[in-house]
N, C-alpha and C positions, 0 to 999 in steps of 0.2 A: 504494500500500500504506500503510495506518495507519502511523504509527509509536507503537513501544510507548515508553513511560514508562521513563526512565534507570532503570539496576538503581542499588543503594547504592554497588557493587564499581565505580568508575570505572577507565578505563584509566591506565595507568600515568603516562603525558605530563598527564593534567590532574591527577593527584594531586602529583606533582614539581610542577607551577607554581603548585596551590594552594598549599602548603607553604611556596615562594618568598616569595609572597603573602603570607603570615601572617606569615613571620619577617622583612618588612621591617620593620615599625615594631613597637613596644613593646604597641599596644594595636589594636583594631580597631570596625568600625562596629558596633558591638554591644550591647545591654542589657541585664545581668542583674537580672529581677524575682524578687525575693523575699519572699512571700507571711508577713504576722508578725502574732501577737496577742499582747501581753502576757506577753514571754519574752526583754526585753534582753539580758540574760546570754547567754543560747543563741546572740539572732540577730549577737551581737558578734563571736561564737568565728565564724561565718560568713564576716563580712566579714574577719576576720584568714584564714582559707583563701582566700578570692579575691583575696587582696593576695600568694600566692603562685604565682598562676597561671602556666603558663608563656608564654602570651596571655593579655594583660589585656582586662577589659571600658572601653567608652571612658564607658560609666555603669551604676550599680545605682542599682535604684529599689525600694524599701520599701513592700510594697503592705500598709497598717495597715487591719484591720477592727474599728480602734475601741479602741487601747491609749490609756493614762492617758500620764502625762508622761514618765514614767521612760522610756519608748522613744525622744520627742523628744532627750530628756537626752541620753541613750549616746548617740546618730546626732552630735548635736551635737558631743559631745565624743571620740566617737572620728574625726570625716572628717577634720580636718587631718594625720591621718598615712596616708589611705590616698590610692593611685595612680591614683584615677580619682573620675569625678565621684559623690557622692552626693544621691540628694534623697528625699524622704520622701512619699507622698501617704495622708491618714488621711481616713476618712469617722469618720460617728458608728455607735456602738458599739448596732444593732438588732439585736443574732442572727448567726447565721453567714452571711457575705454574701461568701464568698468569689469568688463568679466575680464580683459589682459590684465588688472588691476590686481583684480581676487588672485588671480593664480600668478602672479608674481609675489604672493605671498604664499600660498597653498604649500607652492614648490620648494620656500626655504622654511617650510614648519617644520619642527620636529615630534609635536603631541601627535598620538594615535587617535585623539580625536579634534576635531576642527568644530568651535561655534563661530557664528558669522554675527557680525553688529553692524549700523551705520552710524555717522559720527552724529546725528542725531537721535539717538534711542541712549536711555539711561536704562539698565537693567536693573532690576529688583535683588534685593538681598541673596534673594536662595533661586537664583536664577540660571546661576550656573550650574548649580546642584540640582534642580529640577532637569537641565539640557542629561546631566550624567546618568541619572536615572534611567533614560528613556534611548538613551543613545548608545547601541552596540552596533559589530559588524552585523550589516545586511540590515538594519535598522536605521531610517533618520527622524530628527524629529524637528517638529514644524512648531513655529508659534509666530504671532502678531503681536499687532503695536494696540497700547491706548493712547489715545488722545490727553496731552495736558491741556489744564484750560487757563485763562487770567494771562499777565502781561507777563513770557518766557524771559523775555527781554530782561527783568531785574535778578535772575535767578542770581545768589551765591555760593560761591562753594561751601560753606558749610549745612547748606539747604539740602544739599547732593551729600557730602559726609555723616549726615547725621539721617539719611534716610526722607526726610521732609516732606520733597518731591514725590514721594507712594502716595502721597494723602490726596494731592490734588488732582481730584476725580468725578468725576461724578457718579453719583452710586447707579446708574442707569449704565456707563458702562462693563462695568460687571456682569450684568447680564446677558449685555451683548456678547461677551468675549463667552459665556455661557453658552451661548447658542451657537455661537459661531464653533465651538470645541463637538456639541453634538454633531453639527452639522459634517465637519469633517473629521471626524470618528467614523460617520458612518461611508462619506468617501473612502476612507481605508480598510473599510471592515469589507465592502464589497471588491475594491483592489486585491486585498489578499485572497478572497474568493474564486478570483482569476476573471470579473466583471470589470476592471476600472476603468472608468471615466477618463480620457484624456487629460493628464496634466494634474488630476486634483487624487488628493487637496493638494493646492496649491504650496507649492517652497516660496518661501519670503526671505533673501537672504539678510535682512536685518535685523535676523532675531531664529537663525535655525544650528542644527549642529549635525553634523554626520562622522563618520570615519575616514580614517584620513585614505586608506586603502580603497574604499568604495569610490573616494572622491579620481584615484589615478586609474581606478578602471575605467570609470568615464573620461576620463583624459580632461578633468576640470571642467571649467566652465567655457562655452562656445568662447572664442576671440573673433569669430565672426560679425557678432552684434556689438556693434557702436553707434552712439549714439544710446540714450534714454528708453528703458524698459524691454520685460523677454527674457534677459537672458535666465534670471533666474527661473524660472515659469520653464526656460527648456532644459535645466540642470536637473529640476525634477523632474521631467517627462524621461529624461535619458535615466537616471537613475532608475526611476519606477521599470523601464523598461530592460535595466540590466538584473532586475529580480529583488532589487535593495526597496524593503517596504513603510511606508509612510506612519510614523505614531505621532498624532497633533498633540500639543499640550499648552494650546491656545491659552486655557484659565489658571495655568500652573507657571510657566517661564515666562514671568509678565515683563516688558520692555515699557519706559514712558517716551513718545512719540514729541519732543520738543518741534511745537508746529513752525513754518516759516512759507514764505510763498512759494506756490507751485511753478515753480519754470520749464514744467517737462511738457506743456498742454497740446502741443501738433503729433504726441508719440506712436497716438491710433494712426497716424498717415503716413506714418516713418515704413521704412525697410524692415525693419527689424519684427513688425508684424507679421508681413510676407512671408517673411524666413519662417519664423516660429509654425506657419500655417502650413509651411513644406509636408509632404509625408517624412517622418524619421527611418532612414535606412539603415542607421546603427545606434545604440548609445554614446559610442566614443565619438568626441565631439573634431569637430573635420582642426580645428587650430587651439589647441591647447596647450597642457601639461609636457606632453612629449615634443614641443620647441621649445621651451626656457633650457637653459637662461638668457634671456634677452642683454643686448650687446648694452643698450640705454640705460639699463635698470640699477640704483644705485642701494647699496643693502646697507644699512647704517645698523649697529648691535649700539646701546647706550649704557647700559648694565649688564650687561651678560659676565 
């Protein structure tokens, strides 16, 4: 008889010993990449919420598509107080080159597992220990953003250090993120049944986590798509498609969404739609993983 593909819900005895696991040591084999252009300030307030994790990462790596110095600077001057390694990897500054971006970091991680952030998302306390839960080979796990509300503009950093910014919610969405978790629960429940839906639930890489193994079978993320939107959306259809199965934890690995204007708004018109609509003829993505290391790309270690 086949066997089917682990459900999210593990039995109780392997949940108790991953737990063990986690809470032995202060940090774990893990990367957090976070995706940043030209927004120090913001991706600072960042790294100050992942300095309160309740699992640390044992590195964050800064995936630059093309910031001026002022991002070197902050990195620079803020890693001697945070708890875990940082380092920086920047290309030059051609257009939106977000998935070349992601995977000029992918490719110098060294964690077994990879979560992904954007420089605008602040993760919650037990966020990254919620991603470790849920996150094995052949398993990814998916989550979204809330909305913060009121003027983001005054935030301080010790609003972000002491946690503050959880609060600023509105109790409505909670519920959303509620239904949103059933809704794609039940996308994966029929995926693993060998039903799934094209693309869903949907990957959001500002708030997901996979392995690092699964991620070079797929040969990373397209570097076909440039320009604004897709790419992630086909990082999970290729995954899905190489047998690696979806567990959401929408209401669990909560991210806050520091809101700012939309500059993406022609992206339904773009290229990168077309593509995405193509039929998929393999999972491994046509320009990835297997060309790094690019000749442009500049890898800064600040603490290592």
């Amino acid at each position: 008889m086949k066997r089917r593909p682990k459900p999210c819900v593990q039995r109780q005895a392997m949940v108790i010993e991953e737990i063990s696991v986690l809470n032995s040591s202060a940090t774990n084999n893990v990367t957090v990449i976070i995706a940043a252009y030209q927004k120090p300030k913001a991706l600072s307030f960042v790294l100050l919420a992942l300095k309160r994790q309740t699992i640390l990462p044992e590195e964050v790596i800064v995936a630059d598509d093309g910031s001026g110095p002022e991002m070197r600077d902050m990195l620079s001057n803020i890693s001697s107080s945070l708890p875990f390694r940082l380092s920086h990897v920047w290309q030059k500054n051609e257009g939106f080159r977000a998935a070349r971006s992601r995977n000029n970091a992918i490719y110098r991680s060294t964690g077994k597992i990879i979560a992904f952030l954007d420089q605008d998302v602040l993760p919650h306390r037990n966020w990254l220990e919620q991603h470790l839960h849920h996150t094995r080979p052949g398993q990814v796990s998916i989550g979204r953003m809330l909305e913060l509300s009121g003027d983001i503009s005054q935030i301080e950093p010790q609003q972000i250090e002491n946690g503050e910014f959880e609060t600023w919610h509105k109790p409505d969405q909670m519920t959303h993120m509620n239904k949103l978790q059933k809704k794609n629960a039940f996308y994966a429940a029929i995926r693993r049944a060998g039903i799934g839906i094209k693309a869903k639930p949907a990957l959001q890489t500002c708030n997901t986590s996979a392995h690092r193994d699964d991620l070079f079978r797929v040969n990373g993320l397209d570097e076909e798509y440039i320009g604004w939107g897709q790419e992630d959306d086909d990082l999970g259809r290729r995954l899905y498609k190489a047998g690696v199965t979806p567990c959401p934890v929408i209401n669990k690995a909560l991210v806050s969404h520091m809101p700012h204007p939309v500059c993406h708004t022609e992206w339904k018109n773009g290229s990168n739609i077309e593509r995405f609509h193509r039929k998929l003829s393999s999972f491994r993505s046509a320009r990835g993983l297997a060309d790094h290391p690019h000749s442009d790309v500049i890898f800064t270690e600040f603490n290592g």
